[in-house]
N, C-alpha and C positions, 0 to 999 in steps of 0.2 A: 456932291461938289467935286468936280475935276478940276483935277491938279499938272503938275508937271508929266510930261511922256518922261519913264525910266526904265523901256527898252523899246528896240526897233528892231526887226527882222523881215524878214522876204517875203511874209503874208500876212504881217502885222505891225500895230504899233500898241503900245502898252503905257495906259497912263495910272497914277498912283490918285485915288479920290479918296472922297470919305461919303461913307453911308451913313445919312442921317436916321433912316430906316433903323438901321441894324447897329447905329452909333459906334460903327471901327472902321478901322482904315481897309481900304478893297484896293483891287487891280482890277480896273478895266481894259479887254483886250479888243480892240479893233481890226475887223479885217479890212489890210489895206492891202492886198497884194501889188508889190513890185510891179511896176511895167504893164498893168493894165488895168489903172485907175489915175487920176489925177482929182486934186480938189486946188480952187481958188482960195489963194492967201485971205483969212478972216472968216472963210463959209463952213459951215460945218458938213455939207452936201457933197458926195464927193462925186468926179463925172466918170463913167465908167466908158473905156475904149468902145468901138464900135465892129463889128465885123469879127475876125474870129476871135481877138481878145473880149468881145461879150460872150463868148459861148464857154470860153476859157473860165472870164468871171463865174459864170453862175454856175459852170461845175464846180470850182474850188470853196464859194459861198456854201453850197451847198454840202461840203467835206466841212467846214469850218462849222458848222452849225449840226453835225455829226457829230464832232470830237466834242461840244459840249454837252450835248446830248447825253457821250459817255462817259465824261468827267462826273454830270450829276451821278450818276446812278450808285458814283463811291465816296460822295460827300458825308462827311462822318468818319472814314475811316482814316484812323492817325498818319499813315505815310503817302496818301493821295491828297493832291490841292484840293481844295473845296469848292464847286462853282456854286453858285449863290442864285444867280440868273443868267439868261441868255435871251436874246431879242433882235430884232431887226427894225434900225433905223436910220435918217440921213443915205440913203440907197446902200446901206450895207449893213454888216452885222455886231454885235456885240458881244462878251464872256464878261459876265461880272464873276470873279472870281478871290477867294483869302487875299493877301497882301502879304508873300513870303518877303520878310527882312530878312535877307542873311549875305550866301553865296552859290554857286553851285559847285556843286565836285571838282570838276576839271580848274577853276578858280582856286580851288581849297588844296587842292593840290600842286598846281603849279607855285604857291609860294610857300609849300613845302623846301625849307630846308634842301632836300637830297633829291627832289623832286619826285617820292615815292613817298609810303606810309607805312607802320608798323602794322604786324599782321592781326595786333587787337582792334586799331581804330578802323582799317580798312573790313575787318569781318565784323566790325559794328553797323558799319553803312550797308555790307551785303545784306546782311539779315534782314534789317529795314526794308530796303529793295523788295526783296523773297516774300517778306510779309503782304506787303501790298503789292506783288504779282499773284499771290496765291489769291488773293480778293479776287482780281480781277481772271485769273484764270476760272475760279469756280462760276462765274457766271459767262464764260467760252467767251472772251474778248483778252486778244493778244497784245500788246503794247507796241512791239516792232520797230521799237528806235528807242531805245534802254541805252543811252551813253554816258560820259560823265557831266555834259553839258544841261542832261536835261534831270538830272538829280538834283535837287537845293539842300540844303545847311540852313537851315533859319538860327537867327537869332538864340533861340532858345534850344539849339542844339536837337532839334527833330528832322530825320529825314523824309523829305515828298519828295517822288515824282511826277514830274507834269509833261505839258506838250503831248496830247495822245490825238496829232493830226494823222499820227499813220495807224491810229487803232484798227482791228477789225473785229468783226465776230467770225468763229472756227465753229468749223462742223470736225467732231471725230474721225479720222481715218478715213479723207477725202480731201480730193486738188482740187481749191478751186481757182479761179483767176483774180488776183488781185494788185491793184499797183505795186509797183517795185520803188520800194525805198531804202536806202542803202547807204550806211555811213562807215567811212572805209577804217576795217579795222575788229568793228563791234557789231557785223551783219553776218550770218550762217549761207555758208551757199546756198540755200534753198528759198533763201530770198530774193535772189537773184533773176530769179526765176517767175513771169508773172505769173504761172499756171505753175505751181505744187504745193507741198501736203506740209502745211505751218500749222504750228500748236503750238504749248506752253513750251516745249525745247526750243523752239525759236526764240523766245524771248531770253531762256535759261543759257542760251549760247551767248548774246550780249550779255549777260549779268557777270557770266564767268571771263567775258573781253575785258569791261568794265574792273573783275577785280585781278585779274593781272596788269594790264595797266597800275591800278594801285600799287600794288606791292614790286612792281619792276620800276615804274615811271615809264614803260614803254609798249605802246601801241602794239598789240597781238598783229602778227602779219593777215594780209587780208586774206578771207575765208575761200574766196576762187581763187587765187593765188595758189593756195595750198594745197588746190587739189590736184592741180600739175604736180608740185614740186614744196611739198610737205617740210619742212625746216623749222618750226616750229619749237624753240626750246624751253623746257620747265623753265617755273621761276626761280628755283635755286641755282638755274647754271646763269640765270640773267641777275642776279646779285640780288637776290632778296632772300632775307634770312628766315627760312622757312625749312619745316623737316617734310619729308616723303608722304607723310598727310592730305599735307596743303597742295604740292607738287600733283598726287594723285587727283584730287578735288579737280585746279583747276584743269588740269588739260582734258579729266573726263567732259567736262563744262564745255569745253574746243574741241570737242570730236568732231569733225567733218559730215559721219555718217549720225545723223537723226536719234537713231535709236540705238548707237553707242553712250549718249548721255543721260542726263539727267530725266527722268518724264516728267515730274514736278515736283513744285519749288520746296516741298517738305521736303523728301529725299536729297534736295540740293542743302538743304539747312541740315538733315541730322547728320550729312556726311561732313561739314564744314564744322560743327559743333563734335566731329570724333563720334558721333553715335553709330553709325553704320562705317564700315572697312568700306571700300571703294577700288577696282582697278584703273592701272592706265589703258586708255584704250585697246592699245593692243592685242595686251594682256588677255582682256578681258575677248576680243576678239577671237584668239586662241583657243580660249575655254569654250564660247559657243561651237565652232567649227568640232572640236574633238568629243564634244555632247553630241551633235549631231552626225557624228561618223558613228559614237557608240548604237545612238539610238537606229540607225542604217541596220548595223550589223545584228542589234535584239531582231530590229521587223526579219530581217533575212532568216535566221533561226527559225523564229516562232513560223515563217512560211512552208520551210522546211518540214518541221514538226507536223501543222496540218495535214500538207499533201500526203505525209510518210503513213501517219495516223488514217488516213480515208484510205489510203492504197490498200493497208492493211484488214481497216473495213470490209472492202469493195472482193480482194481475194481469199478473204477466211468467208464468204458463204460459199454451201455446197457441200460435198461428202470430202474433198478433197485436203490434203493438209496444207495448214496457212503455209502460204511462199509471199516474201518478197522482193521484186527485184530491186535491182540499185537504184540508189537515185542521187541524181547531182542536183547542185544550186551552184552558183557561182556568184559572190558578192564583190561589186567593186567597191575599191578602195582609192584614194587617191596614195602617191610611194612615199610622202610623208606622214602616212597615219602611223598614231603613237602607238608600239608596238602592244602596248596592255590592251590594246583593242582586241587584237587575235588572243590571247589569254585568255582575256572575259569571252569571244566566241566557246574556245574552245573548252574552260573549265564549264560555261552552259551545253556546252553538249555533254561534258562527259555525265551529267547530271539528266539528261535525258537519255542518254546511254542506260544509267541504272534501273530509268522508270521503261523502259522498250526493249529491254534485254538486247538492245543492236550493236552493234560495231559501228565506230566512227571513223574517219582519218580528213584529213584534210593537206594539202598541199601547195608549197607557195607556186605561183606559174608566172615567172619571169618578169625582167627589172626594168618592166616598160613603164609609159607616163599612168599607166592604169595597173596598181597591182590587183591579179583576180584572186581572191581564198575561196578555193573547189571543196567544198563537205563532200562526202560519200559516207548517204548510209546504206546500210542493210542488215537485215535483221534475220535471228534465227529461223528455221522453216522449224 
């Protein structure tokens, strides 16, 4: 039994029934898209445009009848809507889906008091979130429009998320082409983009948009915006009473670069819950770069060591006495590598010094964009 329409949007209409079937109250979702469909006052048939708004139609029907497809396969689980059934009739399609009573986030928020949220009830809702991205990341379908608009509040104080028109399925560590959907504020640059490499961090960058919004009351700057021109400030300098935790959390959430954040949504929970330490980007960007100068300068050594070792092979057969001659390596560096870099070279040579009986020296060679460190060994005859 269909009841009153109690929502309307740009490719749909939503009315509130009752399943006698299932004897509870449902949401019926109708695909009505905008601008290229019309129905006659009283008919339930609706006329669909002719020429390229039919080709428009039947690609968008056919998205619409996708997202429920993906809706089902997490019905059951506590923080996704339930869809119940889906069909095509009257020349279009249908989502019988739960019947959320409540509000959604952006709603629950905006008549917030201060227009923000303490940082217990807002990392109440992320979790929620996390929980049921982690569902749907483990079977590789991304969500891709995580905002506050499309999270509910039900009645009974449970969070879902719905609207999974822009869902996909991800292949690991590969671009492929996919629509670009983009809601400004809580989209990753990578989205931007029809053709690149989305996974659960794609998702996990709105969630983290989503919860500085909470706790600020203010919309993260947009994600290509900020690749020009980075401004971006923690939420303790935008008034939200939070310690260096929370601060570190979300901006790793707002990293720009992919695989500065989150990989999934566990690691985004035990870091928000204080389990795991976390950097700020930056930070944490620093440490990689100076790990891989160290590990530059080990391979450099241990390269060294071989050649020195076969040279030595190669001249001790024969009656003659082992000689060897010099040998250089030369490693670059870039002129801000951290100076414990040449230390650790040089305290592993002097340790291969003990094991080859040889002489080591090394010397610094000028304060250009490329510092070189020159080893010289050679070894007793």
């Amino acid at each position: 039994i269909v009841g009153n329409c109690v929502g309307v949007g740009g490719f749909g209409i939503t009315y509130k029934a009752w399943d006698t079937s299932l004897n509870s109250m449902v949401a019926i979702k109708e695909f009505y898209p905008a601008g290229l469909v019309s129905r006659v006052p009283g008919e339930k048939e609706i006329v669909v445009f002719s020429g390229d708004k039919k080709e428009q139609f039947d690609i968008a029907i056919k998205r619409f009848l996708d997202e429920a497809r993906t809706m089902a396969k997490f019905t059951g689980h506590p923080n996704i809507v339930h869809v119940f059934d889906f069909f095509e009739e009257n020349s279009t399609a249908y989502i019988v889906m739960e019947f959320l009573d409540g509000i959604t986030v952006k709603k629950f928020l905006e008549s917030s008091p201060e227009g923000k949220l303490d940082i217990d009830t807002a990392t109440n809702i992320i979790l929620s979130v996390l929980d049921a991205l982690s569902e749907m990341h483990s079977k590789k379908i991304i969500h891709r429009d995580i905002s506050p608009d499309n999270i509910q509040i039900t009645s009974s104080n449970e969070i879902k998320i719905f609207d999974f028109g822009a869902a996909k399925l991800t292949k690991d560590d590969s671009e492929e082409t996919r629509s670009i959907v983009v809601k400004t504020g809580y989209t990753p640059p990578e989205q931007y983009r029809a053709k690149s490499k989305q996974g659960a961090f794609t998702d996990l960058y709105s969630v983290g948009a989503v919860l500085y919004k909470l706790l600020t009351g203010t919309t993260p700057d947009e994600s290509i915006d900020r690749t020009v021109d980075d401004k971006l400030k923690k939420p303790s300098k935008m008034g939200a009473d939070v310690d260096g935790t929370i601060d570190r959390v979300v901006m790793k959430s707002l990293a720009l670069k992919h695989e500065l954040r989150f990989q999934n949504a566990n690691q985004f929970k035990d870091a928000l819950l204080a389990k795991k330490n976390v950097d700020f980007p930056e930070v944490e960007l620093k440490k990689r770069r100076r790990f891989r100068i160290i590990v530059t300068a080990l391979l450099s050594l241990f390269t060294v060591a071989f050649i020195t070792l076969f040279s030595m092979y190669i001249t001790s057969e024969g009656d003659d006495p082992l000689v060897c001659n010099d040998g250089k390596i030369s490693v670059f560096l870039p002129v801000s590598y951290d100076p414990a870099v040449l230390d650790f070279v040089s305290t592993s040579a002097q340790v291969y010094n003990a094991q080859t009986e040889g002489v080591i020296y090394y010397a610094l060679a000028g304060n250009s964009r490329i510092t070189t460190e020159t080893f010289t060994f050679c070894t007793k005859t």
